[in-house]
PDB file of N, CA, C, O and CB in Angstrom:
ATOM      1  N   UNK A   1      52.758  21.245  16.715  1.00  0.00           N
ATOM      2  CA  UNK A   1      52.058  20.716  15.554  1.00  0.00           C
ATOM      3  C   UNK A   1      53.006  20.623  14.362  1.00  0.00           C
ATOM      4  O   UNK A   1      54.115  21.154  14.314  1.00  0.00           O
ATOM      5  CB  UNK A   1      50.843  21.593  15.208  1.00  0.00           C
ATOM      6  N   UNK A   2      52.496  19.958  13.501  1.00  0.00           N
ATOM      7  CA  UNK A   2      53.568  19.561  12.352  1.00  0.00           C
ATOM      8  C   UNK A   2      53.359  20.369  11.162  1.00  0.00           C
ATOM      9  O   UNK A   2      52.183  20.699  11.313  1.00  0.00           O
ATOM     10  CB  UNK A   2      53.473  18.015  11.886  1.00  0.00           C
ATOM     11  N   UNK A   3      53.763  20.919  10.034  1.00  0.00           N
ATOM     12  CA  UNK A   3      53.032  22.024   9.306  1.00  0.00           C
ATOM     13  C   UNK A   3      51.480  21.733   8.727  1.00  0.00           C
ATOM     14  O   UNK A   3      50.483  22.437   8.565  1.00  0.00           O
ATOM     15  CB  UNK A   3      53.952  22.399   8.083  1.00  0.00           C
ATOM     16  N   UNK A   4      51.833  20.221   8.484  1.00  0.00           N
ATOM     17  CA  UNK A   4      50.164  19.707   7.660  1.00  0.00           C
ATOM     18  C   UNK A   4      49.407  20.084   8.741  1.00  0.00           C
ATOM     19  O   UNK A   4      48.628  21.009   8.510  1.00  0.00           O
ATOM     20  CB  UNK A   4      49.767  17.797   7.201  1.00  0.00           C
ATOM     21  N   UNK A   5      49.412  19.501  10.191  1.00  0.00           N
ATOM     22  CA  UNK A   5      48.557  19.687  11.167  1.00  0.00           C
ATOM     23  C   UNK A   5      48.054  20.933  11.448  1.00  0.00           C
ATOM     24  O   UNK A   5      46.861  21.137  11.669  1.00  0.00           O
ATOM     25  CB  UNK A   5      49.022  19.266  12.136  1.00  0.00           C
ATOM     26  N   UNK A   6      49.359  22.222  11.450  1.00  0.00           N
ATOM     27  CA  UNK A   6      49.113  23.758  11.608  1.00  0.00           C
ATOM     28  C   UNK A   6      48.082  23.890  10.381  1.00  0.00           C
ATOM     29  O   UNK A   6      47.003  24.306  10.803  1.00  0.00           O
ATOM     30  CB  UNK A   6      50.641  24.829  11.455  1.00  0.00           C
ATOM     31  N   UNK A   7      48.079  23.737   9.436  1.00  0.00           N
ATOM     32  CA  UNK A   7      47.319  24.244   7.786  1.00  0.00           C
ATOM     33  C   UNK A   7      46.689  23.601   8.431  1.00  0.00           C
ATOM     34  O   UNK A   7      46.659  24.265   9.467  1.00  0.00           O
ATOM     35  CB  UNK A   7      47.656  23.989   6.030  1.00  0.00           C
ATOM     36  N   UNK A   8      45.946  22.476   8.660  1.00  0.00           N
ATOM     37  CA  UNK A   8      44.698  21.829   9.034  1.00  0.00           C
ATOM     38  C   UNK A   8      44.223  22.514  10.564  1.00  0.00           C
ATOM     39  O   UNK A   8      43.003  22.424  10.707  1.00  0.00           O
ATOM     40  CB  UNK A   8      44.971  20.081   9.096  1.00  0.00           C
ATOM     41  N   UNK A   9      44.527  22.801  11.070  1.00  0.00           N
ATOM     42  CA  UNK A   9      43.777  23.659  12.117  1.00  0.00           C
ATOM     43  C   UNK A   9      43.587  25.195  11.735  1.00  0.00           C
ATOM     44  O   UNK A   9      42.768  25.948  12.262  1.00  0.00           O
ATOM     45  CB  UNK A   9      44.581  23.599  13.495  1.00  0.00           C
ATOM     46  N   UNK A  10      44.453  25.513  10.766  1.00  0.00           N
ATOM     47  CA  UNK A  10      43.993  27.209  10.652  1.00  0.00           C
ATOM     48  C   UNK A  10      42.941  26.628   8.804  1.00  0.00           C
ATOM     49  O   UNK A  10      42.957  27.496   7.931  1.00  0.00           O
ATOM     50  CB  UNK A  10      46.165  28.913  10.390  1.00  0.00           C
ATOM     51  N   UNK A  11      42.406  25.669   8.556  1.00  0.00           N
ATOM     52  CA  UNK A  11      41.478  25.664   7.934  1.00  0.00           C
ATOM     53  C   UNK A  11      39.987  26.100   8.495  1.00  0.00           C
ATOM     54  O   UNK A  11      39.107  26.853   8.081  1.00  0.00           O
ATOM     55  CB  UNK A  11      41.601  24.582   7.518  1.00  0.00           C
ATOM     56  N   UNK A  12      40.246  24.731  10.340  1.00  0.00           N
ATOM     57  CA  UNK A  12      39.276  25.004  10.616  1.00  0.00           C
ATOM     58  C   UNK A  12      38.804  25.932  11.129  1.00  0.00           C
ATOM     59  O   UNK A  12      37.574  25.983  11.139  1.00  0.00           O
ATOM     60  CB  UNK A  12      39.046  24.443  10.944  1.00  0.00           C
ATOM     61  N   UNK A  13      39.547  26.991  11.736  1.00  0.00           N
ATOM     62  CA  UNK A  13      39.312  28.223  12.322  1.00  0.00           C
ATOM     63  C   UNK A  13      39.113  29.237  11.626  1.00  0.00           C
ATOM     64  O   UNK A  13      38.579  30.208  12.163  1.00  0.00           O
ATOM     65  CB  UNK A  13      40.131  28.537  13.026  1.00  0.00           C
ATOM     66  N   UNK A  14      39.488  29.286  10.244  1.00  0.00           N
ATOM     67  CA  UNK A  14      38.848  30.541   9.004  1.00  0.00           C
ATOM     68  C   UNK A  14      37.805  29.997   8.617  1.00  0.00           C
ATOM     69  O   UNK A  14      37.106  30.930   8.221  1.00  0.00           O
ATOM     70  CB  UNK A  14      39.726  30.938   7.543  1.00  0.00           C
ATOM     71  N   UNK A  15      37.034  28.674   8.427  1.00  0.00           N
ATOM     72  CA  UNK A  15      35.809  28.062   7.934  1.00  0.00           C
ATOM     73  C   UNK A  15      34.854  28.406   9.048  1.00  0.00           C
ATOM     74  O   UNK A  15      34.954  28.291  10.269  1.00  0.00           O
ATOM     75  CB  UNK A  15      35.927  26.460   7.638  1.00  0.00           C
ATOM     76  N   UNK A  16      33.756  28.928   8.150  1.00  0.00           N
ATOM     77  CA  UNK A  16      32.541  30.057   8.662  1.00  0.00           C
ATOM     78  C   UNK A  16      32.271  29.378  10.378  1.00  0.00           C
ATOM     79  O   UNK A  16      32.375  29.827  11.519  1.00  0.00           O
ATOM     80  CB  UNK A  16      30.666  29.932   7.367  1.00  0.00           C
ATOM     81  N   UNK A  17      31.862  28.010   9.726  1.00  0.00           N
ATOM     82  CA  UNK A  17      31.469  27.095  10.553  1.00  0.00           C
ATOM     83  C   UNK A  17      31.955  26.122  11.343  1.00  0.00           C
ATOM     84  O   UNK A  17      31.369  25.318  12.069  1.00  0.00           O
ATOM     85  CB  UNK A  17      30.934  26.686  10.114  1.00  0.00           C
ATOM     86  N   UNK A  18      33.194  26.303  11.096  1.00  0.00           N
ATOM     87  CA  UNK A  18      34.503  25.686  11.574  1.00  0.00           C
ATOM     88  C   UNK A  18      34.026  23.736  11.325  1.00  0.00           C
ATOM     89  O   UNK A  18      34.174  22.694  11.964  1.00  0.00           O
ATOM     90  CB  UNK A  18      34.870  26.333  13.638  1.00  0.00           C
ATOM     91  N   UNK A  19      33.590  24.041  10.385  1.00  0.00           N
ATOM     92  CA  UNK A  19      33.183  22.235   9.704  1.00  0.00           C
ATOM     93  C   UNK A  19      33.769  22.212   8.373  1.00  0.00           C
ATOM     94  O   UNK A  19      33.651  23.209   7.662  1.00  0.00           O
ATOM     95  CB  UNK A  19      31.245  21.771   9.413  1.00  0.00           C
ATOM     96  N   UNK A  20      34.519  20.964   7.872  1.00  0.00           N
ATOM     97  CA  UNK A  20      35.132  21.129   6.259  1.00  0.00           C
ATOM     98  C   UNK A  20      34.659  19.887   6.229  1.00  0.00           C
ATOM     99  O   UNK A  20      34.451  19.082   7.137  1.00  0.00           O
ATOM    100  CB  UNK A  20      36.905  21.440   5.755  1.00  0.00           C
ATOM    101  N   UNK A  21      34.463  19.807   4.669  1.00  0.00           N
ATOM    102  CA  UNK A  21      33.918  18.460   3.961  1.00  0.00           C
ATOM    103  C   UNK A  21      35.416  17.615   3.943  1.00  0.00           C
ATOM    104  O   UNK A  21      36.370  18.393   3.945  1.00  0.00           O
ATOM    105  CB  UNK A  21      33.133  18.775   2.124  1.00  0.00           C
ATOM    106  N   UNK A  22      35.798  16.127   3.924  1.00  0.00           N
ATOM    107  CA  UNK A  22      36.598  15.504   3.775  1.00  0.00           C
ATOM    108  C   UNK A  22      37.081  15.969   2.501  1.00  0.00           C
ATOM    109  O   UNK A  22      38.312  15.956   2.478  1.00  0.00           O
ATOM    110  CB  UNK A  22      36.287  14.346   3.988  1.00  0.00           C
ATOM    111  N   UNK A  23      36.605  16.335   1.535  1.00  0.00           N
ATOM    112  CA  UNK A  23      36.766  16.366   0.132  1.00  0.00           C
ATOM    113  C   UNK A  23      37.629  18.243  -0.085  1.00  0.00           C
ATOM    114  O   UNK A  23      38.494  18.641  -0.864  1.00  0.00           O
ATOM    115  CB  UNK A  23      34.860  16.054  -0.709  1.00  0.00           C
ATOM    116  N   UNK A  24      36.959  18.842   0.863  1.00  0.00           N
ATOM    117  CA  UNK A  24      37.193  20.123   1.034  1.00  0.00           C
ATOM    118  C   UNK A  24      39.171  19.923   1.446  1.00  0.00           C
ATOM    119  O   UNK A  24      40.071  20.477   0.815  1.00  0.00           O
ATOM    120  CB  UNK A  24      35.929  20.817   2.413  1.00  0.00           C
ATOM    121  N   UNK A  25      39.344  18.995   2.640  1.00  0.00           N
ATOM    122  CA  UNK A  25      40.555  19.196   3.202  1.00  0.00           C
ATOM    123  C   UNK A  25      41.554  18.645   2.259  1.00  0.00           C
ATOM    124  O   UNK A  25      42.713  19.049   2.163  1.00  0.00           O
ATOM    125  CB  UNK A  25      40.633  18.614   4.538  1.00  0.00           C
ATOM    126  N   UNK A  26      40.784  17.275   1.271  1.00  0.00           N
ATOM    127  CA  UNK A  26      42.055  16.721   1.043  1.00  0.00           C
ATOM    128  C   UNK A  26      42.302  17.357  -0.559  1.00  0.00           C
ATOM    129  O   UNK A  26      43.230  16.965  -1.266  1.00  0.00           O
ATOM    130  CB  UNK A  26      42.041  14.908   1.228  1.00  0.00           C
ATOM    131  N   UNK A  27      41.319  18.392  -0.989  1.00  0.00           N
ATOM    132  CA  UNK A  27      42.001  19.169  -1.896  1.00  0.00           C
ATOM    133  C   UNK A  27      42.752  20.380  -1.727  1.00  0.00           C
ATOM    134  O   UNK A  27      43.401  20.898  -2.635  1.00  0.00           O
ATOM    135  CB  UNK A  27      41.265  19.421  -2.644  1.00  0.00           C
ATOM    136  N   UNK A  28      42.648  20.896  -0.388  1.00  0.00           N
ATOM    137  CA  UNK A  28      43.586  22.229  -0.071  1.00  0.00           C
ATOM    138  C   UNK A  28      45.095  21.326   0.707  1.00  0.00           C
ATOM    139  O   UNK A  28      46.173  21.887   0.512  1.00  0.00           O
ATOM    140  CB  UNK A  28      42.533  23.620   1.354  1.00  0.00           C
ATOM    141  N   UNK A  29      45.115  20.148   1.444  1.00  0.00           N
ATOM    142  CA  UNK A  29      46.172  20.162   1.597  1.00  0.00           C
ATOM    143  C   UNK A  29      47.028  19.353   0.586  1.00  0.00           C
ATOM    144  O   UNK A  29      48.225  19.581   0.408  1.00  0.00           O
ATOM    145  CB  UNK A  29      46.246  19.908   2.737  1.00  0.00           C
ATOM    146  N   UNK A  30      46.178  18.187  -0.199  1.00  0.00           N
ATOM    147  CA  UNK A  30      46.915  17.565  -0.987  1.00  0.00           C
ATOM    148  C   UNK A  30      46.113  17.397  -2.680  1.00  0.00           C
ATOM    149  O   UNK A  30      45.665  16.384  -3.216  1.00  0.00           O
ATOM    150  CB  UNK A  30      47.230  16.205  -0.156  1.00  0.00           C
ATOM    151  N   UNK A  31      46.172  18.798  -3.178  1.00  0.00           N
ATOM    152  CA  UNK A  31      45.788  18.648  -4.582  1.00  0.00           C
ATOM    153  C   UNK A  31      46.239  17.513  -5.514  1.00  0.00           C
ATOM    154  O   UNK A  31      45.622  17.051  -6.474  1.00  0.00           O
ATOM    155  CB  UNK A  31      46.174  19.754  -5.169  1.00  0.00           C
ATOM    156  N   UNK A  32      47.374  17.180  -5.062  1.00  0.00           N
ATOM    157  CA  UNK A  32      47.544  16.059  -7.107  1.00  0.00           C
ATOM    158  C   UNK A  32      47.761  14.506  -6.184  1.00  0.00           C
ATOM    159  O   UNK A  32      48.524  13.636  -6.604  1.00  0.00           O
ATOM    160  CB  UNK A  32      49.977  16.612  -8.755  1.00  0.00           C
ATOM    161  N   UNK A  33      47.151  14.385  -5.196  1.00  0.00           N
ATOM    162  CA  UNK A  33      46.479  13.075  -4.818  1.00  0.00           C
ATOM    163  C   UNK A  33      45.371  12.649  -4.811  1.00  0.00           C
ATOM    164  O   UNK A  33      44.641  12.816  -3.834  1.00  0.00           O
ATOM    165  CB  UNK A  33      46.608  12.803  -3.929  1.00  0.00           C
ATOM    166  N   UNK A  34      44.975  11.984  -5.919  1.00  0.00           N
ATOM    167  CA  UNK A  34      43.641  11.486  -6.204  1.00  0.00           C
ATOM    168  C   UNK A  34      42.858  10.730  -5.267  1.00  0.00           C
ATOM    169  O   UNK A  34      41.684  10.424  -5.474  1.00  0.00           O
ATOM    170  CB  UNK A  34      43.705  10.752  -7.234  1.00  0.00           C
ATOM    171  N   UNK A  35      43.467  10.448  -4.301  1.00  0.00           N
ATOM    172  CA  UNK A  35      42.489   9.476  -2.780  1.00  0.00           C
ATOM    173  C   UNK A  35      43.565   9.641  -1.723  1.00  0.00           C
ATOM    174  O   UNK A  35      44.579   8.943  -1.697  1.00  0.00           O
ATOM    175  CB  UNK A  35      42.096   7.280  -3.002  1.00  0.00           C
ATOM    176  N   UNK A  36      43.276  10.643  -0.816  1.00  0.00           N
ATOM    177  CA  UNK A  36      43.785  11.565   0.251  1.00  0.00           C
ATOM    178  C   UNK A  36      43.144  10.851   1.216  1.00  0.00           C
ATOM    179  O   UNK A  36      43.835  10.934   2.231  1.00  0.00           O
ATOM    180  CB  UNK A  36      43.460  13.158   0.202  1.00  0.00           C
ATOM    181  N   UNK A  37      41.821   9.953   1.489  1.00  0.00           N
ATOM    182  CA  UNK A  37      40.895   9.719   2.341  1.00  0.00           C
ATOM    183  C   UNK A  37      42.294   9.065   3.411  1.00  0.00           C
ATOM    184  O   UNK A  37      42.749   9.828   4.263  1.00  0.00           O
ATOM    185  CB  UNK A  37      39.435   8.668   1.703  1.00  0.00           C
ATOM    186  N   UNK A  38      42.792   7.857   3.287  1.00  0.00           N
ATOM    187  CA  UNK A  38      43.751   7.368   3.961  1.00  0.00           C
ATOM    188  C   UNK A  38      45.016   8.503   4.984  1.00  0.00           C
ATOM    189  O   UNK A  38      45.557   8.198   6.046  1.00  0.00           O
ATOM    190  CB  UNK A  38      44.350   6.552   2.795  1.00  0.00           C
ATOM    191  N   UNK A  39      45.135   9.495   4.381  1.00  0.00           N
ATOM    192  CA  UNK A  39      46.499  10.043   4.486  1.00  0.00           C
ATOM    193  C   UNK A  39      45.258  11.258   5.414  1.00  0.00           C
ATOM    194  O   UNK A  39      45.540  11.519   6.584  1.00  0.00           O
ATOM    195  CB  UNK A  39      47.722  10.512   2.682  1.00  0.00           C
ATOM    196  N   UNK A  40      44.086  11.844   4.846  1.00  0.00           N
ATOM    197  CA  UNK A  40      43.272  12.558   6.083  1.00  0.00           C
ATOM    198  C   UNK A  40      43.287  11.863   7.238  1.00  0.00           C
ATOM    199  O   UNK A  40      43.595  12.487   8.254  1.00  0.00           O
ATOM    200  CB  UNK A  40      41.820  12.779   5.837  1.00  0.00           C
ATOM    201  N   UNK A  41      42.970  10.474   7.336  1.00  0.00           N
ATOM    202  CA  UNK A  41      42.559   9.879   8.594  1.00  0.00           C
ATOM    203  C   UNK A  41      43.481   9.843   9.445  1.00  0.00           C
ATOM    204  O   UNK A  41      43.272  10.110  10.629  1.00  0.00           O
ATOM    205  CB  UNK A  41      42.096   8.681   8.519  1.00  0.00           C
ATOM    206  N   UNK A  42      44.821   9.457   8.906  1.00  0.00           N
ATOM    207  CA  UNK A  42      46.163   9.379  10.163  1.00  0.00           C
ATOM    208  C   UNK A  42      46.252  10.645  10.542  1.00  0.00           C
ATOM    209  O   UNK A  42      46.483  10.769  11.745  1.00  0.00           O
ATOM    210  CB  UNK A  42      47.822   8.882   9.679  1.00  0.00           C
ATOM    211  N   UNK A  43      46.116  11.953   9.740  1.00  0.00           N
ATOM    212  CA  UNK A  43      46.074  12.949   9.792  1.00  0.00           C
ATOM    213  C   UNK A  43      45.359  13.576  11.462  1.00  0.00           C
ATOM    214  O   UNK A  43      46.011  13.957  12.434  1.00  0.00           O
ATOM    215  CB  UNK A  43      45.486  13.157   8.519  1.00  0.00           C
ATOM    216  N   UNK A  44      43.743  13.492  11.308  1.00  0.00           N
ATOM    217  CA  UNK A  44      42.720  13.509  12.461  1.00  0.00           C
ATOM    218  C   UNK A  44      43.513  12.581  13.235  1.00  0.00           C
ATOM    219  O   UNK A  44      43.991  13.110  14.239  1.00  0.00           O
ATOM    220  CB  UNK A  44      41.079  13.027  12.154  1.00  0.00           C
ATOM    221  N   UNK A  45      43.698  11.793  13.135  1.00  0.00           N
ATOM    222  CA  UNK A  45      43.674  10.608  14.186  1.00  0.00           C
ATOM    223  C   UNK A  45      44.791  11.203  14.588  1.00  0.00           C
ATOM    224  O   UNK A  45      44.842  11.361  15.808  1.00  0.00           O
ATOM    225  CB  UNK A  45      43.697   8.924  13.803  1.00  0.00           C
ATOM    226  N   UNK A  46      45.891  11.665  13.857  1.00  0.00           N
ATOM    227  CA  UNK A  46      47.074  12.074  14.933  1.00  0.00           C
ATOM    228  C   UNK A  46      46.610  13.614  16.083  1.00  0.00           C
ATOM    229  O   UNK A  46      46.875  13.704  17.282  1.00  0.00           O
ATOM    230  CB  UNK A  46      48.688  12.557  13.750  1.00  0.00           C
ATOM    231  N   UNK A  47      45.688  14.918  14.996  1.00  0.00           N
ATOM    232  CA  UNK A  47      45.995  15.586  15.796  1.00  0.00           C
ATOM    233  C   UNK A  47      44.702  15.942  16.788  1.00  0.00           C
ATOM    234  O   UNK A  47      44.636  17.081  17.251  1.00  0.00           O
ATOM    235  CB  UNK A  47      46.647  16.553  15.146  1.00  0.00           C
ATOM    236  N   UNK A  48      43.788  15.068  17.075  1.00  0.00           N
ATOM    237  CA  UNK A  48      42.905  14.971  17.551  1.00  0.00           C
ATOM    238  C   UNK A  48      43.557  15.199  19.248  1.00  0.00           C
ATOM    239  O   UNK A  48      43.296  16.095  20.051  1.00  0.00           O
ATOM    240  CB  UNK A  48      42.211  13.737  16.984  1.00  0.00           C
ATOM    241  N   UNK A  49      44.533  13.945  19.393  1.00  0.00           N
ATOM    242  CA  UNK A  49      44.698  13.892  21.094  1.00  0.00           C
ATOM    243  C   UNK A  49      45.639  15.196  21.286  1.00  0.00           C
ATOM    244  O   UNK A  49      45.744  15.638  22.430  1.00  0.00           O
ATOM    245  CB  UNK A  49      45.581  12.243  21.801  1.00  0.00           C
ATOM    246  N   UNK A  50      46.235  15.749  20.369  1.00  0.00           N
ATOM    247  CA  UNK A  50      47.059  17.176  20.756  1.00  0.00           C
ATOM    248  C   UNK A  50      46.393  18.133  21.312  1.00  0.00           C
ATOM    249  O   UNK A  50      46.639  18.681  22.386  1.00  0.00           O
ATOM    250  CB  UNK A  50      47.641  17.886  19.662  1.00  0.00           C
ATOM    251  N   UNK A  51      44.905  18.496  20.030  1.00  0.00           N
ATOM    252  CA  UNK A  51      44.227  19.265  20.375  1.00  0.00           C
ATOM    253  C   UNK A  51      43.142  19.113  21.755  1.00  0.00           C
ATOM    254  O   UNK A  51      42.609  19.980  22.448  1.00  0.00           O
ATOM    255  CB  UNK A  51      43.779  19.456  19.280  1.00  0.00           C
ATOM    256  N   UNK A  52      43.095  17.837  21.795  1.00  0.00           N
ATOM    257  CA  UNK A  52      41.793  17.849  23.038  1.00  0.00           C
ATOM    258  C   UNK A  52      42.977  18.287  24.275  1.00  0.00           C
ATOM    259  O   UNK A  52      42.693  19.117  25.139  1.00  0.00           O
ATOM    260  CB  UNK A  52      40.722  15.823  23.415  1.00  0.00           C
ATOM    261  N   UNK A  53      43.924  17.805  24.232  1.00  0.00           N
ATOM    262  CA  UNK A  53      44.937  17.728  25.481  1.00  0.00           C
ATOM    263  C   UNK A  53      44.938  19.324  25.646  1.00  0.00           C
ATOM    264  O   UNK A  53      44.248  19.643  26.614  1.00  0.00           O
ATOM    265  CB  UNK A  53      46.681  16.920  25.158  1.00  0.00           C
ATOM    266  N   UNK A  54      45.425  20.255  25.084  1.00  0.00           N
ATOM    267  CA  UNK A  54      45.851  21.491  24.984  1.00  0.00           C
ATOM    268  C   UNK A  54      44.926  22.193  24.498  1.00  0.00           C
ATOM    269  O   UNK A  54      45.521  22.821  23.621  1.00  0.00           O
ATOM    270  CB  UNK A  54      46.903  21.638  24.350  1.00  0.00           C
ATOM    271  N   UNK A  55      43.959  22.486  24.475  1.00  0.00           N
ATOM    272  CA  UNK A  55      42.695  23.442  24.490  1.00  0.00           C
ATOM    273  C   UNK A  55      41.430  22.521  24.610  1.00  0.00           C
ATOM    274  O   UNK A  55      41.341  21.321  24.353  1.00  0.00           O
ATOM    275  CB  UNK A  55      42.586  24.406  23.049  1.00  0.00           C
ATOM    276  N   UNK A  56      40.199  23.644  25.199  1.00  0.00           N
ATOM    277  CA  UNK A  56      39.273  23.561  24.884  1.00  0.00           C
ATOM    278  C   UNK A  56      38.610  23.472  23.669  1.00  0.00           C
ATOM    279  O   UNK A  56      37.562  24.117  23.624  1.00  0.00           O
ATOM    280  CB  UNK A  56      39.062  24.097  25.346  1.00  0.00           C
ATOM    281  N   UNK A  57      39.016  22.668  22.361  1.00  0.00           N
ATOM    282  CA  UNK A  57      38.376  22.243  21.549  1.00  0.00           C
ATOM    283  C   UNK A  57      38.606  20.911  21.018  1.00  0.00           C
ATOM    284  O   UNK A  57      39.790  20.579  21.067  1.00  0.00           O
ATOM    285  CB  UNK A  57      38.388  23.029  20.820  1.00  0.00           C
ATOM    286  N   UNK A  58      37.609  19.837  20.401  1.00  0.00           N
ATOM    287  CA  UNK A  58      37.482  18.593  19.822  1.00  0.00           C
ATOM    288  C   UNK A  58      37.193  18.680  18.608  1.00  0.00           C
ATOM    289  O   UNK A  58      36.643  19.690  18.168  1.00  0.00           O
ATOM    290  CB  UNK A  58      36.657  17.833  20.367  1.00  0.00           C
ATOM    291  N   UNK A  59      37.556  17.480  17.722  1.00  0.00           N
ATOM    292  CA  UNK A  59      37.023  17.455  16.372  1.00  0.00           C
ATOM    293  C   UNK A  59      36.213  16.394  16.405  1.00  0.00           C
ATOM    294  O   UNK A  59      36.538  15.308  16.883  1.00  0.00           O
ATOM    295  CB  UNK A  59      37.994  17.367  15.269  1.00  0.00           C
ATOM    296  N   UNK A  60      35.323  16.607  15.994  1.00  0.00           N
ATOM    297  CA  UNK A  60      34.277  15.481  15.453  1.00  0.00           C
ATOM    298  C   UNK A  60      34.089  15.141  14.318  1.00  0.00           C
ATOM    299  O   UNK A  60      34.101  16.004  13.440  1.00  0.00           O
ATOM    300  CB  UNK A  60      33.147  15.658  15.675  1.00  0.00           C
ATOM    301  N   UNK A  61      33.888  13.959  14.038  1.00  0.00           N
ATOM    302  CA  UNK A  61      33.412  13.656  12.807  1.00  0.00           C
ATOM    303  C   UNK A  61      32.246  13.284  11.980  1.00  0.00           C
ATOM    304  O   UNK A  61      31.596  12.466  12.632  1.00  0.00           O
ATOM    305  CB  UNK A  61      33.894  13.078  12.658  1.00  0.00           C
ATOM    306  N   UNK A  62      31.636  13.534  10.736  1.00  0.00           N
ATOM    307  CA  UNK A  62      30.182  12.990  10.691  1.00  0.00           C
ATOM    308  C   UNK A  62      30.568  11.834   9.574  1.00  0.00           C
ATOM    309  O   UNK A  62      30.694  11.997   8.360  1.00  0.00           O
ATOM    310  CB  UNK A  62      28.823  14.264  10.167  1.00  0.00           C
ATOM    311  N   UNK A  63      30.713  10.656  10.319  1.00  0.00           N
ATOM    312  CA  UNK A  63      31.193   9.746   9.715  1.00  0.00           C
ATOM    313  C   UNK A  63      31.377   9.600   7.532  1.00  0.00           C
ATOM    314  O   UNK A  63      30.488   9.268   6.749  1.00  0.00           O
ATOM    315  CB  UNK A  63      30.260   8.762  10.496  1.00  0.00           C
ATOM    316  N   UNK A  64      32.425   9.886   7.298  1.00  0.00           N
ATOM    317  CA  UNK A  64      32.372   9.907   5.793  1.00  0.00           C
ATOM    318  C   UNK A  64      32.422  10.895   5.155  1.00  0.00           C
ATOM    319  O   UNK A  64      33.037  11.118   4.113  1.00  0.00           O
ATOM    320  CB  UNK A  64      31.456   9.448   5.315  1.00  0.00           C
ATOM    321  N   UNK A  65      31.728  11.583   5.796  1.00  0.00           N
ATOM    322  CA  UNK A  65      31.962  13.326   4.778  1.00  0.00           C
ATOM    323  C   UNK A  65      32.177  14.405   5.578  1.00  0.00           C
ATOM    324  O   UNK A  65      32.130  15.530   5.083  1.00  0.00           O
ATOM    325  CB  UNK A  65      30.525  13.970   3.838  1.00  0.00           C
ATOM    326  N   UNK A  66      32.373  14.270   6.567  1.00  0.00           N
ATOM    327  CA  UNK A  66      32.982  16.033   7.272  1.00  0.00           C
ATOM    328  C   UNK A  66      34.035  15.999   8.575  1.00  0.00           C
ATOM    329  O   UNK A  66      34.300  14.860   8.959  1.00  0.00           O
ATOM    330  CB  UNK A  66      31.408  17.082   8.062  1.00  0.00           C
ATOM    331  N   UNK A  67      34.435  16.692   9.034  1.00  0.00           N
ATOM    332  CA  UNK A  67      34.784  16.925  10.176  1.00  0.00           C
ATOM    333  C   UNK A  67      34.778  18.765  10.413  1.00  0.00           C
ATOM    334  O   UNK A  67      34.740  19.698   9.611  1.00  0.00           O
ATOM    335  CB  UNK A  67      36.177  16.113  10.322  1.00  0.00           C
ATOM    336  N   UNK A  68      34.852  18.671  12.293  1.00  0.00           N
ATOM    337  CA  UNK A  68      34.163  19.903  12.856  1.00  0.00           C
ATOM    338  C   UNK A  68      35.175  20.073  13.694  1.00  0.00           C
ATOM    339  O   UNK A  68      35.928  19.169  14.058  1.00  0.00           O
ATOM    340  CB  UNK A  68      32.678  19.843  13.519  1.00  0.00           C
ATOM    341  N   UNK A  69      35.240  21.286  14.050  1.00  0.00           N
ATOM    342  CA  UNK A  69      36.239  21.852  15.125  1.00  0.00           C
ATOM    343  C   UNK A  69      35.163  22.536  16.356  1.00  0.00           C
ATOM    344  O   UNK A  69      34.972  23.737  16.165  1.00  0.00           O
ATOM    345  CB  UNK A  69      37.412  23.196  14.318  1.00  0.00           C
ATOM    346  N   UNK A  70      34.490  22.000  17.492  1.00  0.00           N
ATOM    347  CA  UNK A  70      33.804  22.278  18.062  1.00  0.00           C
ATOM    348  C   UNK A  70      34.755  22.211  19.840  1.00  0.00           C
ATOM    349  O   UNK A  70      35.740  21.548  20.165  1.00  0.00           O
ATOM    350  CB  UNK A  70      32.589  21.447  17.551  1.00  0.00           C
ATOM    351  N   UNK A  71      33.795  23.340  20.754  1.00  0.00           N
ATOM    352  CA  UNK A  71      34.580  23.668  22.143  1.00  0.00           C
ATOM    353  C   UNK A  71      33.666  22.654  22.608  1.00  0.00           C
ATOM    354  O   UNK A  71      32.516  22.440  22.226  1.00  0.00           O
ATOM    355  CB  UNK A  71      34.611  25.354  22.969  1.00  0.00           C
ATOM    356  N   UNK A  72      34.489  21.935  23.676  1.00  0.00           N
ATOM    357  CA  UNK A  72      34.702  20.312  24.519  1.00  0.00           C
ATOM    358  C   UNK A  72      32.827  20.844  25.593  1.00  0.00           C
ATOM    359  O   UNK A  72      32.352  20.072  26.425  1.00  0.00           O
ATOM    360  CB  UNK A  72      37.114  20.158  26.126  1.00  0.00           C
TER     361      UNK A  72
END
């Protein structure tokens, strides 16, 4: 994993519910970017096939405002 990707998976695994608001991620990984939405998505989209490949867990998304770290 790449460091953004590592910080973005140990978000979702300390979050109660292992669900973060879009708004939640793109202020802990990128505070003084005012529209992160673009730079989240390549983000998921890259480490989505790592994670399904190499563990039992998927991320889902609820289109627009969240994503989840849930077992396959």
């Amino acid at each position: 994993l790449t460091p953004m990707q590592h910080s973005l998976l140990k978000m979702f695994i300390t979050a109660d519910t292992h669900t973060l608001s879009k708004q939640e991620i793109c202020d802990q990984l990128w505070p003084k970017k005012p529209d992160a939405n673009d730079t989240l998505y390549t983000l998921i989209r890259r480490i989505k096939p790592i994670i399904e490949a190499n563990s039992m867990l998927k991320i889902e998304s609820d289109r627009g405002k969240s994503y989840s770290l849930k077992i396959k």
